[in-house]
Structures are given as C-alpha cells and as structure tokens.
N, C-alpha and C positions, 0 to 999 in steps of 0.2 A: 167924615174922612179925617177931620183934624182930630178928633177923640181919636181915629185907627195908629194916625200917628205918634200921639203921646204913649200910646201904651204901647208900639213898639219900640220909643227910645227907650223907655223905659226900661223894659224887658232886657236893651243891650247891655244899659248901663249894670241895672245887678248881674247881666253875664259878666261883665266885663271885671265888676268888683270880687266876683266870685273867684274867677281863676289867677285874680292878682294876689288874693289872701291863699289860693293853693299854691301858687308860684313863691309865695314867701314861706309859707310853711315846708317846701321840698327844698328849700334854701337855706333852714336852718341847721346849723351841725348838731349832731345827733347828742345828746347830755349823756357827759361822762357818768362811765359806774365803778364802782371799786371791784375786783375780780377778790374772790377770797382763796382760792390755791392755785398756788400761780409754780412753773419751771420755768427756770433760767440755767442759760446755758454762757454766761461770763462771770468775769468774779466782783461783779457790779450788779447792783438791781438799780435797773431807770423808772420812771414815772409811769411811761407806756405797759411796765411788766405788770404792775399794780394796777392801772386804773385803764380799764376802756374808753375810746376814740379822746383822748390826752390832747390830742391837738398838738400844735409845734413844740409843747411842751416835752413829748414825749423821751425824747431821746436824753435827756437829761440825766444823770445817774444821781440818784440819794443815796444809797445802802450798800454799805458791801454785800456781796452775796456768801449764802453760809458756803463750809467747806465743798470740794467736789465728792459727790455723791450722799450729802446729809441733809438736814432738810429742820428749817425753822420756819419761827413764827415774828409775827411783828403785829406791836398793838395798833387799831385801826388809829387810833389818838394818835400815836406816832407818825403815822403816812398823810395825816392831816396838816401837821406840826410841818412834816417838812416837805408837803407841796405848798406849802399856805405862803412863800417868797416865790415861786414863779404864778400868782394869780391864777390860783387853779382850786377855786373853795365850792363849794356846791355841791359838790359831786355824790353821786347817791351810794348809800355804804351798805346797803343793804340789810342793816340793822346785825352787820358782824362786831365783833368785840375782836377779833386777830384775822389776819390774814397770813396762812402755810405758803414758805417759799421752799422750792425745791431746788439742790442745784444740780443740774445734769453733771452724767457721769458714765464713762465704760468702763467697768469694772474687770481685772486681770485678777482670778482665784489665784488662791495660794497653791493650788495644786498644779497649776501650769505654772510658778515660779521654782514649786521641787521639781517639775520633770525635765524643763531646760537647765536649772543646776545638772541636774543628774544626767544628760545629754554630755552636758559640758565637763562632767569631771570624768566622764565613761571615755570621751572623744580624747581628752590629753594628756590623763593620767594611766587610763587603760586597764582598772581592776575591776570591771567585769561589763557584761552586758549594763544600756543603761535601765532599763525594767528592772534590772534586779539590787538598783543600787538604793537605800533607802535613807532621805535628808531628815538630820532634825537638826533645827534650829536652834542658837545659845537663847533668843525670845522670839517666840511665836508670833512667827505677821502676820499683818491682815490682808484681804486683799489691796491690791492698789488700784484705786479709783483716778483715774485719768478724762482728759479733756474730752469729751464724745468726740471730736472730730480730731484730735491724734489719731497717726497711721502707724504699724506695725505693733510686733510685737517685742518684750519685756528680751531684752540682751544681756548676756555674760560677757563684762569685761575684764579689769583685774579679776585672776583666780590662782590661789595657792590651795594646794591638800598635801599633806605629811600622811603618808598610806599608814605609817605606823601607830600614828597617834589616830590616824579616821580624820582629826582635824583640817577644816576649811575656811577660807578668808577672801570674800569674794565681793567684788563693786558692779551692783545690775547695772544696767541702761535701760531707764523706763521712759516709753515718749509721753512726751508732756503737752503736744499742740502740732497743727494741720503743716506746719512749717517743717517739722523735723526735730524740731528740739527736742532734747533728752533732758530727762534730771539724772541724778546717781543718787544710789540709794546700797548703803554697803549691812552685808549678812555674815555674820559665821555662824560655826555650829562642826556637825559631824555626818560625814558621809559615810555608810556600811556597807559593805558588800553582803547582799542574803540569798538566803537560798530557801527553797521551799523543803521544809521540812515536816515527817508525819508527830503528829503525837499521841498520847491515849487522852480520853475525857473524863475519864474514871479511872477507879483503881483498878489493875486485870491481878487476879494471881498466878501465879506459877501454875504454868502448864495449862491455861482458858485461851482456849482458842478466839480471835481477836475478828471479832466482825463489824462492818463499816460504822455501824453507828457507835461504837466504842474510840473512835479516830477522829481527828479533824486536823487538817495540814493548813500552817502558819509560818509566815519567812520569820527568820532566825539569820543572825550574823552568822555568815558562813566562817566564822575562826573561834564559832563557839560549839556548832554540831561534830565537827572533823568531818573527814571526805568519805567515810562510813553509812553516813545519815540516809534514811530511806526516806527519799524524797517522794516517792508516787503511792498512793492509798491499796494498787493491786500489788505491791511487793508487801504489803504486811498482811491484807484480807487473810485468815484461813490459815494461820501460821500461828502458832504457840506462843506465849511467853516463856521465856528462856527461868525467866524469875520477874520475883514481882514489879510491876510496873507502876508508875503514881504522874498522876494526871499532871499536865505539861511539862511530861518526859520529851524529849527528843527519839524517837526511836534510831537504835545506829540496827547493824547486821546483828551483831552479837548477842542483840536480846531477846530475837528470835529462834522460832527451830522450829522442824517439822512437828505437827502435832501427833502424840504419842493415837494410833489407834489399835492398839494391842495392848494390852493391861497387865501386868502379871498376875497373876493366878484365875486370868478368865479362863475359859472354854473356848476354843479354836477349832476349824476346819485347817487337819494336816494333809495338803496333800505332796502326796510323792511320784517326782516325775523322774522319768529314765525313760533311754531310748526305746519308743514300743511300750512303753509302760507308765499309766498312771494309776496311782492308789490315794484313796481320799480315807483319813478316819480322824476320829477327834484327838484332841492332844491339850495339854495346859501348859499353857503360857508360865513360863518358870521367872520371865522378867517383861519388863515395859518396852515399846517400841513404837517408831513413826513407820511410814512407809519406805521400803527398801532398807531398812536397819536389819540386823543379822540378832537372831533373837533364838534363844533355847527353849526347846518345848520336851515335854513329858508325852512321850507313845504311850496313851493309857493301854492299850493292847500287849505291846511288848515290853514297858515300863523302864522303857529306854530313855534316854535322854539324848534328841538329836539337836542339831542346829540346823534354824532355816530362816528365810526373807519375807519379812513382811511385804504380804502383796494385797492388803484391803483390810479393813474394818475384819476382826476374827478371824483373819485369813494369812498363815503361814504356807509358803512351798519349801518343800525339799527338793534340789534339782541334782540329779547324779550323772555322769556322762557314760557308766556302765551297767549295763541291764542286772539289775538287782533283783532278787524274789523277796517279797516277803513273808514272816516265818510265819504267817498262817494262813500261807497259800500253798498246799499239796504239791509234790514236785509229781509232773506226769510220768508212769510208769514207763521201764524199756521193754519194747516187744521185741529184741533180739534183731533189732534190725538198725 
C-alpha cells in the first residue's frame, strides 16, 4: 500500500510540473518578427508598423512615412539602429536586407480634375456644353494622391477665363483628411470649346466617292472648323470630293457634292415621258452629272441634242407636260371619221 502511495504522489507531482511549464510557456509573449512590406496610412511609420507583437513599444513613431501614395524602402540595419533605444533587440529579421513601406493613398485622376474644371467654366462662363469643352494645362499634373480617409471630392474655387484668349486661372479645393480640411492647389492653362468634326485618312481625289473607312471624326476648336463643318460620318458617306482632299482636313459642306453617276461620253438609257407616253432609246451623254443635275444627251436615233435629269447610274429622263410623237413613230392613218 505504501509503494501504491509513493507512485501516486508521484505521478501528481510530475502532473502537476507538467502543466506549470505549459502554463508558463502560454504565458510567454509571442517573439517579435520584422514584417518586410508593410502599408501605412500616416505620415509617420511606428515600431508596431515594422515589427510584429512590438509590445508597449509599439506605438512609438521612428520614420517619417514616404509621400501619400509612393512607396519606399528602409535598410533592415536601419530599423535595428533605431529600435535598439527603446530595448527592443532580438527580434527576428527574417534574413531580409530592406524592408518596402507603402504609404496609403486615394488617388483623384487627372481626368476628373479636367471634367470638373470644365463643369465649372461651362457652368459661369457659358461657351458651350461642358462635354464639349477641352482643358490643357500650362504643366501637366498628375494625379493627386490624398489621405484614404478624406471625404469628398476635388472643388473649383477661384476661377477666371478670358473667352478670347481660351485662357484660365483657377485655385482647386483638394481634401486633405477625415476632418474636412482642404489644401489649394492653383492650375492654369486653356479651355476650347470643340466640336466634333469629320475628316479624311487619306488622300481622296476629286470626284472619289468617300466611303467610311476613308473618314475618322476628331474634336477640333470649334473657331477653327467654321459653323460649315460636317460633324456626323452619314453627311459625308457616298458623297464626292468637290477637289482634292489631304488627310486631317476638316471636312466643311463645300467640299463635297453629289457624286457624278453619268459621265460624259458614256452610253445612257434615254427615256422620254409625256402624258400617256413613255419611249426609252439610247443616247450619249454630251457632259458629266450627279443625280437630279440637268445634263445634255445625244438622240442617237434622231441625232438631236435634248436635255434631261439624271435619274440613276446610265439613266437620263426627258419629262414633257405635252403629248409628243416621236419621229420614228408612224403617225396612225385618217379613216374619214
């Protein structure tokens, strides 16, 4: 019985050691490690941002943080160097040489800073729709990179434009943090009013009928096409060159025209109408013509020379409002009746 006894104090005692070294080891704090790319979102980097479970250390700032939305590096030697005064050495580095810091960032494209200028000079100045008004800058910005947790968007404050000159002079309102605060940030440059306008892609010559893949429509300052300009691809399709055209023309009205489909000296279907009467014979085209142009043709038959309207590819009418015979059609004899 006394052996039953020792072996089971025994048996307590190493329980008892056992869960006193598991109860110290779930008691230890966890060993810091060095993170190697790390985001931050202030313009400070702390101990905590760089190294895992830092302890009270953590909140500590060492580093400025790089710009909003750029992103560096820092040598691991460095983050040694300056946690090594709040007693924080040991820490496991993972056998990096640098550690990437990123710094957050909402980024406002440049294309939503021209469409609210151009909102804003359409809304006060009033030369034209704002779609249609097209910014360029005296130097080309970039976007602006802002605090992620600023609210709203990028404001037109001061604004001047001289319609004459195109010229503008304008102070944004960009926000900067969760509070409201704004920076200024001042642009000029020039605003155009455009318009979409068609042009050739190639060279067309006089009298080439102009089909879509000869075309491509591009805005253009509307005070360099005139109010002529043919703006839509179906007003030029199928339409002539007036004369020669040369690739990033403007096309206006004038340098068009109906394409010629009567040629002179072809061969044509003449036909002649009057009331109750229609005669069809050939005839030659004596000149050139588009459709519905008044064009002279040669009666090979009567060796006449009439005029008539072009009504189709070959095809002249003569239209009379009196019943005409013609001369080589027999007149019907009189029975006395």
């Amino acid at each position: 019985m006394i052996k039953t006894m020792i072996r089971t104090l025994t048996t307590a005692a190493l329980l008892a050691a056992t869960v006193t070294v598991a109860l110290a080891q779930s008691a230890e704090p966890a060993r810091p490690y060095l993170k190697h790319d790390v985001t931050v979102t202030s313009s400070v980097v702390r101990i905590g941002d760089l190294i895992e479970n830092a302890g009270i250390v953590a909140n500590i700032p060492i580093f400025r943080a790089p710009d909003l939305g750029t992103t560096g590096t820092v040598p691991v030697e460095t983050v040694i160097a300056a946690v090594r005064p709040h007693a924080l050495v040991g820490f496991d580095t993972g056998g990096a040489a640098d550690v990437v810091v990123t710094r957050a960032a909402r980024e406002i494209p440049v294309a939503d800073i021209e469409k609210t200028l151009a909102n804003a000079i359409a809304g006060r100045f009033n030369i034209g729709a704002a779609t249609d008004i097209k910014v360029y800058f005296d130097r080309d910005p970039r976007a602006i990179q802002v605090d992620p947790a600023a609210q709203g968007d990028v404001q037109v404050g001061r604004l001047s434009y001289d319609a004459r000159t195109t010229r503008f002079d304008t102070t944004l309102e960009v926000p900067t943090g969760a509070n409201g605060k704004r920076g200024l940030l001042r642009l000029t440059g020039r605003a155009v009013a455009t318009v979409e306008t068609v042009m050739v892609s190639r060279t067309i010559e006089r009298g080439a009928v102009l089909r879509a893949a000869d075309l491509v429509v591009e805005r253009r300052p509307r005070s360099e096409v005139g109010r002529d300009a043919i703006g839509g691809l179906d007003q030029a399709v199928g339409q002539a060159a007036r004369n020669t055209l040369r690739p990033g023309q403007a096309l206006r009205s004038a340098d068009l025209t109906k394409p010629e489909i009567v040629l002179r000296n072809e061969m044509v279907t003449l036909v002649f109408e009057a009331p109750g009467l229609t005669l069809t014979m050939r005839g030659k085209a004596l000149e050139s013509g588009a459709e519905g142009d008044m064009v002279s043709v040669l009666n090979e038959q009567s060796k006449r020379n009439v005029q008539g309207v072009v009504a189709g590819p070959g095809h002249v009418v003569v239209r009379s409002a009196v019943p005409r015979l013609a001369a080589n059609i027999p007149v019907p004899a009189d029975n006395g009746q």
